[in-house]
Structures are given as structure tokens and as C-alpha cells.
C-alpha beads as a LAMMPS data file, in Angstrom:
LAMMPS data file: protein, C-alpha beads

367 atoms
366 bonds

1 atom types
1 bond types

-500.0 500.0 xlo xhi
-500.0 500.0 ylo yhi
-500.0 500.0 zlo zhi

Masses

1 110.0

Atoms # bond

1 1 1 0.000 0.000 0.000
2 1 1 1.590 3.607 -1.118
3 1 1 2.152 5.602 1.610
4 1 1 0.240 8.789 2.657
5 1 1 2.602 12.063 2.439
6 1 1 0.321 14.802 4.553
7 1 1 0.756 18.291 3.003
8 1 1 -2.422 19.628 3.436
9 1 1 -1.351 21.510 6.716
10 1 1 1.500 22.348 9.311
11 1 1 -1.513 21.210 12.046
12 1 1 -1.770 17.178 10.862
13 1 1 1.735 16.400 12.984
14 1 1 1.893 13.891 15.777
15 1 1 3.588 14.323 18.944
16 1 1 6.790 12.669 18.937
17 1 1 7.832 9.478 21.348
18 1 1 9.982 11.610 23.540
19 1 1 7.103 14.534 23.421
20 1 1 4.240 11.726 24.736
21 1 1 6.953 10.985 27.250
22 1 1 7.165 14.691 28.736
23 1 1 3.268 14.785 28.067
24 1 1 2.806 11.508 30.299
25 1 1 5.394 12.865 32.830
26 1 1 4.196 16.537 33.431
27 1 1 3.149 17.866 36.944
28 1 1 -0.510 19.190 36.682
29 1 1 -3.339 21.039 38.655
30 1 1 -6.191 22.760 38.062
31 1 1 -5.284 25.782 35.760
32 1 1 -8.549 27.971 36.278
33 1 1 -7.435 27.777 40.037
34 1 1 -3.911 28.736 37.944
35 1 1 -2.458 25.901 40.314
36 1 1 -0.853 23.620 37.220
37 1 1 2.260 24.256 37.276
38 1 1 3.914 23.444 33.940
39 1 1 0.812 25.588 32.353
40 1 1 2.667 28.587 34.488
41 1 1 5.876 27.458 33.494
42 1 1 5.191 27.382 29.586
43 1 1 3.153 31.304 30.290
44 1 1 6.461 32.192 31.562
45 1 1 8.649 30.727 28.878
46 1 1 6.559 32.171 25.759
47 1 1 5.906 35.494 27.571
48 1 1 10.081 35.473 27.562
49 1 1 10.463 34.468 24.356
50 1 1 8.028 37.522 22.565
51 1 1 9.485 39.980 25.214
52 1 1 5.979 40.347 26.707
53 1 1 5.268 40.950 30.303
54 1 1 2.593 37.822 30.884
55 1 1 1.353 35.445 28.228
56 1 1 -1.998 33.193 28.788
57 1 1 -2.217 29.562 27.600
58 1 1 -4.929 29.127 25.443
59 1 1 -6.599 26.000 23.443
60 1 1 -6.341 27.644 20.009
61 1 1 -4.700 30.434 17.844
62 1 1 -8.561 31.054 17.008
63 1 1 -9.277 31.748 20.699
64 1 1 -6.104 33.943 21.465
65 1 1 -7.099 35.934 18.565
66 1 1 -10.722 36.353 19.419
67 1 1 -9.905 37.489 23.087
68 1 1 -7.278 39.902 22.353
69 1 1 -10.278 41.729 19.689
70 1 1 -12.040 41.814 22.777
71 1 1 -9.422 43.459 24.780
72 1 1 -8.849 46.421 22.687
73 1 1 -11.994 46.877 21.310
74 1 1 -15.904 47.619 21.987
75 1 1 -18.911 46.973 19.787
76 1 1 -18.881 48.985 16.325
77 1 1 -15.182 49.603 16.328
78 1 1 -13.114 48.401 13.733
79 1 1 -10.054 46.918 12.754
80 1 1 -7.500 47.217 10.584
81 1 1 -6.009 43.878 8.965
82 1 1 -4.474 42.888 5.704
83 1 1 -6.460 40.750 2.671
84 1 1 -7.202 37.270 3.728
85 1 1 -6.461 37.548 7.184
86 1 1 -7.169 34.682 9.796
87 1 1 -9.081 36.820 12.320
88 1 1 -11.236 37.607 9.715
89 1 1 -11.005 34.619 6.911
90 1 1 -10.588 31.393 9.108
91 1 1 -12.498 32.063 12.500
92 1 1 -16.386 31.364 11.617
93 1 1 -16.881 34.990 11.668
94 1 1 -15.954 35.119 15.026
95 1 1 -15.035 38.843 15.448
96 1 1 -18.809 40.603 14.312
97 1 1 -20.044 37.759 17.001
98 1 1 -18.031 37.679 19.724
99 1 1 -16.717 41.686 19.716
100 1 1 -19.134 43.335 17.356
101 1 1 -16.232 44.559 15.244
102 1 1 -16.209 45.179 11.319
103 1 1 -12.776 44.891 9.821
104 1 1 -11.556 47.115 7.003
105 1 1 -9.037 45.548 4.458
106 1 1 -5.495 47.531 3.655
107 1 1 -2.611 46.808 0.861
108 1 1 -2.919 43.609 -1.266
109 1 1 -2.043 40.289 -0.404
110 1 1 -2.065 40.516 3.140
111 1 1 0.614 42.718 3.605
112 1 1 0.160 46.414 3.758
113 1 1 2.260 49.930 4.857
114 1 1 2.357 52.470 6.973
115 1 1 0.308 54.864 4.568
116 1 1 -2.276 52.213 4.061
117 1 1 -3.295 52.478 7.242
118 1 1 -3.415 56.350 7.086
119 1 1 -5.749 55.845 4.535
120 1 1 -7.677 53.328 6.505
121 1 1 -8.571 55.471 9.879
122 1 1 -11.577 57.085 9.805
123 1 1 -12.108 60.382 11.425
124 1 1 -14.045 60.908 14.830
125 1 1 -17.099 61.391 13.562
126 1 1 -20.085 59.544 15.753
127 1 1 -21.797 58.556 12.739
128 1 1 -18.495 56.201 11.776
129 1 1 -17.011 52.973 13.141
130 1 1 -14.127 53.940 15.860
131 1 1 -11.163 52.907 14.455
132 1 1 -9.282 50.870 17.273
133 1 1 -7.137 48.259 16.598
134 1 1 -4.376 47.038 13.761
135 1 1 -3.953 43.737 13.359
136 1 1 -1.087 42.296 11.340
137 1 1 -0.325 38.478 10.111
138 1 1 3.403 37.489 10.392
139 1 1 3.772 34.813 8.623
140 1 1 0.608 35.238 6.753
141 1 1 -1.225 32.279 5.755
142 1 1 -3.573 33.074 2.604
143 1 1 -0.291 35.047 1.064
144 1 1 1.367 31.845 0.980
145 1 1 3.514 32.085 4.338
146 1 1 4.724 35.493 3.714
147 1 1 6.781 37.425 6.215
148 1 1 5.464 40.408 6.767
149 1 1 8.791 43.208 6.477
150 1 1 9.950 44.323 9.764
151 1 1 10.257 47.721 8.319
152 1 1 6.562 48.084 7.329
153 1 1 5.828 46.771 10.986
154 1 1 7.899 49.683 12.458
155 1 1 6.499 52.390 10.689
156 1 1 2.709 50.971 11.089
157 1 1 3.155 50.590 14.747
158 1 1 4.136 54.643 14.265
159 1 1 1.700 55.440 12.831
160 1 1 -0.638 53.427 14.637
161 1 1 0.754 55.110 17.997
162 1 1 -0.164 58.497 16.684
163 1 1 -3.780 57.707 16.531
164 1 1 -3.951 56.067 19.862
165 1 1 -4.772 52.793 18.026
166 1 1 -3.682 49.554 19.432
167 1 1 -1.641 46.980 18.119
168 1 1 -1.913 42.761 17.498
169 1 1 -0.313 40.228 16.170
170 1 1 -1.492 37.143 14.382
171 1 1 1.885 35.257 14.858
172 1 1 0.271 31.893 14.681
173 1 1 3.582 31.103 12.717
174 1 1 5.631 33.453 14.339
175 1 1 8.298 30.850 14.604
176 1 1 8.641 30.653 10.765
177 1 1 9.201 34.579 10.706
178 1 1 11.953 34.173 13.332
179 1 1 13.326 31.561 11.415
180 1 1 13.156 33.014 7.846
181 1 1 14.551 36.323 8.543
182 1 1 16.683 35.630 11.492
183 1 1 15.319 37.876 13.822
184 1 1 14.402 36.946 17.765
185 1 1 10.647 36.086 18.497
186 1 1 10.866 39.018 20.966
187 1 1 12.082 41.491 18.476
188 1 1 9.378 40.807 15.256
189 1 1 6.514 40.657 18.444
190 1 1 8.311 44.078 20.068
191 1 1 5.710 46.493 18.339
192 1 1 2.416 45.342 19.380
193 1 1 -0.002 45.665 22.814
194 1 1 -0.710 41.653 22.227
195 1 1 0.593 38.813 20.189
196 1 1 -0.567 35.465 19.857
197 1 1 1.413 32.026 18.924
198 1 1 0.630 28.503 18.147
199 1 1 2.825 25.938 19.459
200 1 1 0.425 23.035 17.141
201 1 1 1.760 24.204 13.746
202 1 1 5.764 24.807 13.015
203 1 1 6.744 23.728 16.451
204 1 1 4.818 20.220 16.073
205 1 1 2.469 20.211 19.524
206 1 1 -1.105 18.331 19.385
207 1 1 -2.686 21.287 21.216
208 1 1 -2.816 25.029 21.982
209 1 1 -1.244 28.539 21.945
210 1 1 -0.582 31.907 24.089
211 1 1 -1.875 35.226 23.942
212 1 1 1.218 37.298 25.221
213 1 1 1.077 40.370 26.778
214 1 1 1.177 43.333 29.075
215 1 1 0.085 41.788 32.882
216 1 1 -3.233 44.106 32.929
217 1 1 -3.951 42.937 29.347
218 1 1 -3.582 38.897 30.321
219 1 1 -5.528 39.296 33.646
220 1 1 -8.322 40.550 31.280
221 1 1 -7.719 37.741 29.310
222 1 1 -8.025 35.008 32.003
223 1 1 -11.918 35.903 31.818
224 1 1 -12.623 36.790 28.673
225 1 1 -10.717 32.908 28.012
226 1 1 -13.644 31.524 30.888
227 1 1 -16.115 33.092 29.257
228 1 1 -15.256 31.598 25.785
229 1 1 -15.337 28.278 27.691
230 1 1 -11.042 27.771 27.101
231 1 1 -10.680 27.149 30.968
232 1 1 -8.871 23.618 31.208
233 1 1 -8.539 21.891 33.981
234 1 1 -5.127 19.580 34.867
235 1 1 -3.688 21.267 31.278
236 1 1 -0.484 20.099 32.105
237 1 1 -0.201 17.537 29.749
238 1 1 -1.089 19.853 26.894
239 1 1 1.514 22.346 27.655
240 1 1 4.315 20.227 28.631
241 1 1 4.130 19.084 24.983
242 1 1 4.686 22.942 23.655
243 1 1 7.610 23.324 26.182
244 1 1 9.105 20.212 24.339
245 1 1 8.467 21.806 21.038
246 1 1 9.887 25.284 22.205
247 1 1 12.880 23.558 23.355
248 1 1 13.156 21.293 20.760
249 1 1 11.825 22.006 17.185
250 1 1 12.065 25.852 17.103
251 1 1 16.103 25.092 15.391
252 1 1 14.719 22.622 12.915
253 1 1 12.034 24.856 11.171
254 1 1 14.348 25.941 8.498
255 1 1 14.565 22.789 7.192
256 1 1 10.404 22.750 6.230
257 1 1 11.412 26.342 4.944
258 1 1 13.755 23.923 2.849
259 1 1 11.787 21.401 1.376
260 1 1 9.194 23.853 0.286
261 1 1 11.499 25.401 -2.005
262 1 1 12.398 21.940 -3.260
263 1 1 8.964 21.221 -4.201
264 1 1 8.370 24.442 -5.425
265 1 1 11.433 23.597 -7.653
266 1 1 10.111 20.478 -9.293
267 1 1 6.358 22.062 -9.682
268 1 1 8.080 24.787 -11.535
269 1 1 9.984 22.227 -14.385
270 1 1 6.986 20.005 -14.642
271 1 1 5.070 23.848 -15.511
272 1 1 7.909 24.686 -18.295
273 1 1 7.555 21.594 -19.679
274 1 1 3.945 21.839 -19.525
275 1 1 1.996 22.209 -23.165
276 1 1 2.282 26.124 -24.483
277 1 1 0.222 29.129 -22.074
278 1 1 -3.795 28.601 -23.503
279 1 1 -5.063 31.841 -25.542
280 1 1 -5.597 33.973 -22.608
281 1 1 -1.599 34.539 -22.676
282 1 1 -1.620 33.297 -18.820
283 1 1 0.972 31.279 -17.740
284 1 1 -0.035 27.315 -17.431
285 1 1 0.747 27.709 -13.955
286 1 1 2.104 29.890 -11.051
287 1 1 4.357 28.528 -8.497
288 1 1 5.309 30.855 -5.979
289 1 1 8.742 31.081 -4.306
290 1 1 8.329 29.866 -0.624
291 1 1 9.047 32.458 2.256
292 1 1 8.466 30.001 4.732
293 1 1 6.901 26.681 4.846
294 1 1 3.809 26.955 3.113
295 1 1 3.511 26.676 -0.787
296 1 1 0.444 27.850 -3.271
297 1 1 -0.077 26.448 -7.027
298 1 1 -2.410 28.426 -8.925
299 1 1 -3.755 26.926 -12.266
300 1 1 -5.883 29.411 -14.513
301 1 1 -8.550 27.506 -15.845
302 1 1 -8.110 24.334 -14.064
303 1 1 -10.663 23.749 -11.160
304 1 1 -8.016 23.053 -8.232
305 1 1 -10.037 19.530 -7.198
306 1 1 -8.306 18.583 -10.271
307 1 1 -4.586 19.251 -8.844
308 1 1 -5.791 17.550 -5.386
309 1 1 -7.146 14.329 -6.626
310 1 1 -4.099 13.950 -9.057
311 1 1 -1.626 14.314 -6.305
312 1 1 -4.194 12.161 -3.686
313 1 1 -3.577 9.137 -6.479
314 1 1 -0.027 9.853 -6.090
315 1 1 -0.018 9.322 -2.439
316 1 1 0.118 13.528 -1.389
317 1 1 -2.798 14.841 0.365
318 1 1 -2.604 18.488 -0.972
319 1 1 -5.770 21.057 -0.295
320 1 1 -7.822 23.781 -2.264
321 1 1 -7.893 27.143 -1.326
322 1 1 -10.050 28.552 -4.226
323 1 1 -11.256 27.920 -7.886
324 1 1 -7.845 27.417 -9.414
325 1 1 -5.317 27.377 -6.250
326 1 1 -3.791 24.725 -3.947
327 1 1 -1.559 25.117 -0.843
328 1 1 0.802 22.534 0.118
329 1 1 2.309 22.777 3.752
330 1 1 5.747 21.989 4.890
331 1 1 6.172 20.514 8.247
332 1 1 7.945 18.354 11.326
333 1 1 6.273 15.000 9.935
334 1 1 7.693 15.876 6.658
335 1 1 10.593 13.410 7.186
336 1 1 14.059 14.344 4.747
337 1 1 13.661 11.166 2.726
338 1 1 10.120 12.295 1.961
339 1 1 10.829 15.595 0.261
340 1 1 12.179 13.704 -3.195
341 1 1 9.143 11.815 -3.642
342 1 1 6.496 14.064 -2.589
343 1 1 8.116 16.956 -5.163
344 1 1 8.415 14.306 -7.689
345 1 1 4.586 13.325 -7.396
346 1 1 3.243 16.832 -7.198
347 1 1 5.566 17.611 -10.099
348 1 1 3.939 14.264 -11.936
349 1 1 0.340 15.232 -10.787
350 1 1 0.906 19.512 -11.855
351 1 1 1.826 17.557 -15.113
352 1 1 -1.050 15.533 -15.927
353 1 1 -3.869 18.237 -14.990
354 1 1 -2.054 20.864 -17.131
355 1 1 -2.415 18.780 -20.349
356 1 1 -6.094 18.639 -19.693
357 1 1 -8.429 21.009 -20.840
358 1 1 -9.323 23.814 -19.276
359 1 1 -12.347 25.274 -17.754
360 1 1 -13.285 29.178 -18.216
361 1 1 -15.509 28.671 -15.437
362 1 1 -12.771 27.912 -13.102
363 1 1 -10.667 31.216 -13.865
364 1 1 -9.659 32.677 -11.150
365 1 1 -7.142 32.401 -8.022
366 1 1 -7.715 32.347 -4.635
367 1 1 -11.401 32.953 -3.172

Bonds

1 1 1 2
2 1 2 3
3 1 3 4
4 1 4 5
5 1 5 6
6 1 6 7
7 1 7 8
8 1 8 9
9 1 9 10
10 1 10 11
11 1 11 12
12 1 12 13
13 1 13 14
14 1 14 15
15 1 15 16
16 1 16 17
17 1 17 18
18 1 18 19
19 1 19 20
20 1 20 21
21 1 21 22
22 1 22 23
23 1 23 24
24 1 24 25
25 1 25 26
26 1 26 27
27 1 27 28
28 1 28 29
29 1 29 30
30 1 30 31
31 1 31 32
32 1 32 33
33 1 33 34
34 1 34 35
35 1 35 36
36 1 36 37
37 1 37 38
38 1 38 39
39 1 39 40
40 1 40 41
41 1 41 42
42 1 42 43
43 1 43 44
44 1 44 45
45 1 45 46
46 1 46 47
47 1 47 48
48 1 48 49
49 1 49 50
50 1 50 51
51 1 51 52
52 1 52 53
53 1 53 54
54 1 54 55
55 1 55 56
56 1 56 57
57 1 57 58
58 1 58 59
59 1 59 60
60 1 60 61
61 1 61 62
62 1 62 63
63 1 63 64
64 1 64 65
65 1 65 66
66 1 66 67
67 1 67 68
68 1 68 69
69 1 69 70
70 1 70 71
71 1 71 72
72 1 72 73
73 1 73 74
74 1 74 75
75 1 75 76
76 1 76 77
77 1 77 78
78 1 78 79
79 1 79 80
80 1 80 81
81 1 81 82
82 1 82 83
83 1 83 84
84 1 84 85
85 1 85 86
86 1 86 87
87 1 87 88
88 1 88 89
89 1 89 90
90 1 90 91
91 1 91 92
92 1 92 93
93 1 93 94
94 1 94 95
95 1 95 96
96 1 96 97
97 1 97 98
98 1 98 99
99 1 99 100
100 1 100 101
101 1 101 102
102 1 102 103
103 1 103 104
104 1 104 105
105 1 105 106
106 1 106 107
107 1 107 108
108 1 108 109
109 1 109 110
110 1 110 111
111 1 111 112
112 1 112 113
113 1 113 114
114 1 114 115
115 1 115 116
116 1 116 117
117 1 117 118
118 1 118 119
119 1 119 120
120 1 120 121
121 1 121 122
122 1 122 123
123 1 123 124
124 1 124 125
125 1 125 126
126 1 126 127
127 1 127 128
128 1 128 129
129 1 129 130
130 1 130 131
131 1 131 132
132 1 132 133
133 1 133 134
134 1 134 135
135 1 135 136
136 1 136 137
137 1 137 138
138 1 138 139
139 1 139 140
140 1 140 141
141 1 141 142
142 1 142 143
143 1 143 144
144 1 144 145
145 1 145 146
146 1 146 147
147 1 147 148
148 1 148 149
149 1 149 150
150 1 150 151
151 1 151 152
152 1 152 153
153 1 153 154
154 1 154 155
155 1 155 156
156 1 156 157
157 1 157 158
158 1 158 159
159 1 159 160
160 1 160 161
161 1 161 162
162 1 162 163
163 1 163 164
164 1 164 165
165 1 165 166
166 1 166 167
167 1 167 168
168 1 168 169
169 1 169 170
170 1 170 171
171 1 171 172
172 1 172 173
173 1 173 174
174 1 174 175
175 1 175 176
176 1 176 177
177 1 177 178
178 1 178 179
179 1 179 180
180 1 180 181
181 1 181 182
182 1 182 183
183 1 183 184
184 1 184 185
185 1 185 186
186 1 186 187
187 1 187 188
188 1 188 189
189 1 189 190
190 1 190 191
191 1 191 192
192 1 192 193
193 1 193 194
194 1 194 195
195 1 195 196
196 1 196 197
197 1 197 198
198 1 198 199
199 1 199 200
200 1 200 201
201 1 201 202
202 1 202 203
203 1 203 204
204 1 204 205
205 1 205 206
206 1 206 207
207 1 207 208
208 1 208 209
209 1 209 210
210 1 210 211
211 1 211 212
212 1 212 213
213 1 213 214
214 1 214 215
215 1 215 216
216 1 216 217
217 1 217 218
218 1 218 219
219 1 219 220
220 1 220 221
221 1 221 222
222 1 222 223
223 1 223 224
224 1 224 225
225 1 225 226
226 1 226 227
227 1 227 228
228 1 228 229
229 1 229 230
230 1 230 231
231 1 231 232
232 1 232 233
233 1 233 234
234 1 234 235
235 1 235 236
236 1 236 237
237 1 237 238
238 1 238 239
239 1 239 240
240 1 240 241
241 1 241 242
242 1 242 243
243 1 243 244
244 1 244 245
245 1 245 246
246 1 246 247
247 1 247 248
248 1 248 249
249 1 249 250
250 1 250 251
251 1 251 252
252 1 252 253
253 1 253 254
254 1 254 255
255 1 255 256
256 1 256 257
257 1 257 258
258 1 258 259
259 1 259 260
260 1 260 261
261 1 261 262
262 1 262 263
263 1 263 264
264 1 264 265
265 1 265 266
266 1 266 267
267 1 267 268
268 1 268 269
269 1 269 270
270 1 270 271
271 1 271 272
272 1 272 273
273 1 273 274
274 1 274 275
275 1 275 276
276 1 276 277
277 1 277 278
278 1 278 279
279 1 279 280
280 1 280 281
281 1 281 282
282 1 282 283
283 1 283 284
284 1 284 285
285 1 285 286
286 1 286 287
287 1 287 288
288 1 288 289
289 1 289 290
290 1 290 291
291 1 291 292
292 1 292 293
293 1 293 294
294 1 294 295
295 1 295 296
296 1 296 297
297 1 297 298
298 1 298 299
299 1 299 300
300 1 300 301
301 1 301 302
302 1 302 303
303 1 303 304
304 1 304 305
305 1 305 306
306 1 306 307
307 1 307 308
308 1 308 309
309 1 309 310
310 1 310 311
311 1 311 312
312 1 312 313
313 1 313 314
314 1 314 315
315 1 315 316
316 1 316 317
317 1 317 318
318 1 318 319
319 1 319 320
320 1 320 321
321 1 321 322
322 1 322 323
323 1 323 324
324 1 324 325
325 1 325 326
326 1 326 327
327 1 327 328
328 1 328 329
329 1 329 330
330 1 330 331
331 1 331 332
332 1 332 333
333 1 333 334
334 1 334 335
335 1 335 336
336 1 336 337
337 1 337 338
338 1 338 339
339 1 339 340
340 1 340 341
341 1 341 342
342 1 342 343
343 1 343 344
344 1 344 345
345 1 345 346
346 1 346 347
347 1 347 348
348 1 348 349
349 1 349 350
350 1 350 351
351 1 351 352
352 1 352 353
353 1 353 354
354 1 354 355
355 1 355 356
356 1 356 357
357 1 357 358
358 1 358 359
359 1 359 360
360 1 360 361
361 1 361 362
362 1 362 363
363 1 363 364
364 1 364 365
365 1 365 366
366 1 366 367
């Protein structure tokens, strides 16, 4: 039977044998008495590691998200986030329910600048949503694992300041950032009022993340997580397997960074081999250069279902992100050995769809 090479996310790892052992050995209590201590001790270590004050363990990135929105904000305000964003894209429209918050969209892509956001604030007026919040993406996810420039960041966060507005970030894959650009946790999160990180994606953990912090900010937190039902009980187990990961799979993230280039690689010669761009002068296919660990294929004209069952037949579970575009996801279960023959079977499967015919109705990138 053909093995099963998992790309369609950084979230489908498995804990490791010596993770389940820390897991299985970790000291617990009852964290909404905040008496478990290796929950503390993993708030302490991630609030070190973004330079925050006080960081609060959470089930999801989803959650950590949600509850800073409801720190800074109050109903009919609005935020200020980049195309495709998670808070607004991936949370089951989450923010209007939870924090009664419209978002408005700046730059293209998911990244935007400092004048962008200029643009973006709208004035006092009562009859307007309150501008209150900026919320940036770093790496960002629907971009295809971008890293958002440090410099943009910088000059937001100035402007930003000189509205009173508050800052977040989204740095679910923080960790890749670091990585990618070679910069400390602490110094891409320095900027913001809150940031929030996932220890179940790059770093390889079954469960959770932080929201990270000033101490006033994370004691609001603590009950707006109750409230959203995230209060776990003997959590110890949970967190003891993202102190593993922080201690032990931050320093091997480059190499997913690595094999997503070597995919992208092989899709790229099976595309300039592919039969001559159709009549609409577009290019049989788009393969972007990885940032990071995350990879999109767009196909003009070619629903992406077509891309995903090719590859599935090949033995690489890939997934659709829109009409014509695919994302394949680097990761820890990704072992060295499999990078060959999962690029060699996208390649193969990239191949076969682009000699079919192709569908007007399926124009389009990204939805």
C-alpha cells in the first residue's frame, strides 16, 4: 500500500515518542485555580520568548485571537487587517459575534504599509465605526507564508501610535518569521499591545497557543478565556508538549522552509515543460517562491479539485484554497527522505492536470 505524504497543513503532525513521554510525565493542577504548574511554566517561557510581560495559555490560535479583539476593542469599532487575514477569513466569523467589530481591508495580499493604514482610519465622527485596533499576520497564511517586512511593521506601529490605536499580532507562525529572517521572536513581536502564537503548527504540539502580553492585558484575558469556555482543567499535559516543542523544534524549522522550495522547484519544471500558455496569454501555472513553509499552485482555468485528486492518487494529500489554487504545507512529519518523492509526485500530478483542458468557469485564483 503507497504511503500517505500529509501536506495539506503544518496542524496534521503527531507528537513525537519523547514529546508523549514529557506529556505523560508533566506535573498538573487545576489551571482555572492557575495551580498547574507546567501551564505557568510554559506562560512564563513564551511570555520570555516575545518579550511580553505575561502570556496566557490558550486552546487555540482562534481563541487567542478572538480574546485579544475583545481586549482592545468595543462593539462597532473596527479593525485594521491585511487581505485574507485569519481573524477575519478562518475564524467562523468570530469577530462581528463575539466583539461586534467590522474589519476594514489595507494593501494587497495581506501585507500592507504604513500609509495604508493612514488611509484606513476614519475620522471621529459619531456617525463612523471607531477605528481601534491594527492587526497584522506574520507569517501570513492566505499570502502563501509570507513574512510580513519588519520595516513596514515599524512604521505601522508609528503610525498606529499616533492615533492612539492599538496593536496585534497574528503570529500563529511566528516561529517561521523568526526563522526566515533571522530575527528573535521578541524582536518581530516588540511592536504590538498583544501577540498570539501557536505551538500546534511549526513547532509540532497536538494542542494550543498563548496570547502574550502586558500583565493588565492577560488578567483581562483570564476571563474573557472563561467566558469563551477555554478554561482547562489539569492542562499540564497539553503544555508540557509545547515546552518540548519550544525547546526542541524551534532550530529545525528551516529545514520545512527547505523542502518547500524543493517542491516548489520540481512544480516549476513540470510547468515549463507543460503544453504552451492557452489563448488567454496566462501562464499554465504559477508557483510561488516559498518564504516560509507553506507553498500555493495556482492553475488558470483548471478547477483546483483537479490538482488535489491527481496528487491524492499519487499518495500527497494536498488542499484547495479557491477555484484554481492549492496550498501545500511543509512541516515536522515531513521526514528528509520524503521531500524527493512528494516533489516528484506533485511535479507528476501539476503535469497531468495541465495537459487537460481547461475550464473558463474555473478562472480565477484564490477565493
Amino acid at each position: 500500500m503507497q504511503a500517505t505524504i500529509d501536506l495539506r497543513s503544518d496542524t496534521v503532525t503527531r507528537p513525537t515518542a519523547a514529546m508523549r513521554a514529557a506529556m505523560a510525565a508533566a506535573e498538573v493542577g487545576d489551571d482555572v485555580y492557575r495551580e498547574d504548574p507546567t501551564v505557568r511554566a510554559l506562560e512564563e517561557r513564551v511570555a520570555e520568548l516575545t518579550g511580553k510581560e505575561a502570556a496566557l495559555f490558550v486552546p487555540s490560535g482562534t481563541m487567542g485571537n478572538q480574546i485579544a479583539l475583545l481586549c482592545h476593542t468595543q462593539r462597532g469599532d473596527e479593525v485594521i487587517a491585511g487581505e485574507g487575514a485569519h481573524c477575519a477569513f478562518y475564524e467562523s466569523g468570530a469577530a462581528p459575534a463575539w466583539s461586534g467589530v467590522q474589519f476594514v481591508f489595507a494593501g494587497r495580499g495581506g501585507l500592507f504599509k504604513a500609509a495604508d493604514v493612514e488611509d484606513a482610519i476614519k475620522p471621529p465622527q459619531y456617525y463612523l465605526p471607531r477605528t481601534r485596533l491594527v492587526a497584522i499576520e506574520n507569517t501570513h497564511n492566505r499570502a502563501g507564508g509570507r513574512v510580513f517586512p519588519q520595516e513596514d511593521v515599524l512604521a505601522i506601529a508609528s503610525v498606529a501610535r499616533a492615533h492612539g490605536l492599538a496593536l496585534h499580532l497574528d503570529g500563529a507562525r511566528l516561529w517561521n518569521a523568526a526563522v526566515a529572517t533571522g530575527r528573535t521572536p521578541a524582536e518581530l513581536a516588540a511592536p504590538f499591545d498583544t501577540v498570539s502564537v501557536c505551538f500546534s503548527k511549526g513547532l509540532g504540539a497536538p494542542v494550543g497557543s498563548a496570547l502574550c502580553g502586558s500583565a493588565d492585558v492577560v488578567r483581562a484575558a483570564l476571563r474573557f478565556r472563561k467566558m469563551l469556555g477555554g478554561g482547562m482543567r489539569q492542562a499540564g499535559v497539553l503544555a508540557a508538549a509545547a515546552l518540548y516543542a519550544l525547546a526542541h523544534h524551534q532550530g529545525r524549522i528551516a529545514e520545512d522552509h527547505e523542502a518547500a522550495r524543493a517542491i516548489a522547484r520540481a512544480m516549476r519544471a513540470a510547468a515549463l515543460r507543460a503544453a504552451a500558455p492557452p489563448a488567454t496569454g496566462a501562464p499554465p501555472a504559477t508557483i510561488e517562491e516559498p518564504e516560509t513553509n507553506i507553498l500555493y499552485i495556482e492553475t488558470p482555468g483548471i478547477p483546483a479539485e483537479r490538482l488535489v485528486e491527481a496528487a491524492g492518487r499519487r499518495g500527497v494529500l494536498v488542499g484547495a484554497t479557491g477555484r484554481s489554487a492549492v496550498r501545500a504545507v511543509t512541516h515536522l512529519d515531513l521526514a528528509p527522505e520524503q521531500v524527493a518523492p512528494a516533489a516528484s509526485a506533485l511535479a507528476e500530478a501539476l503535469a497531468e492536470v495541465l495537459a487537460l483542458p481547461r475550464d473558463r468557469g474555473a478562472e480565477g485564483a484564490r477565493a
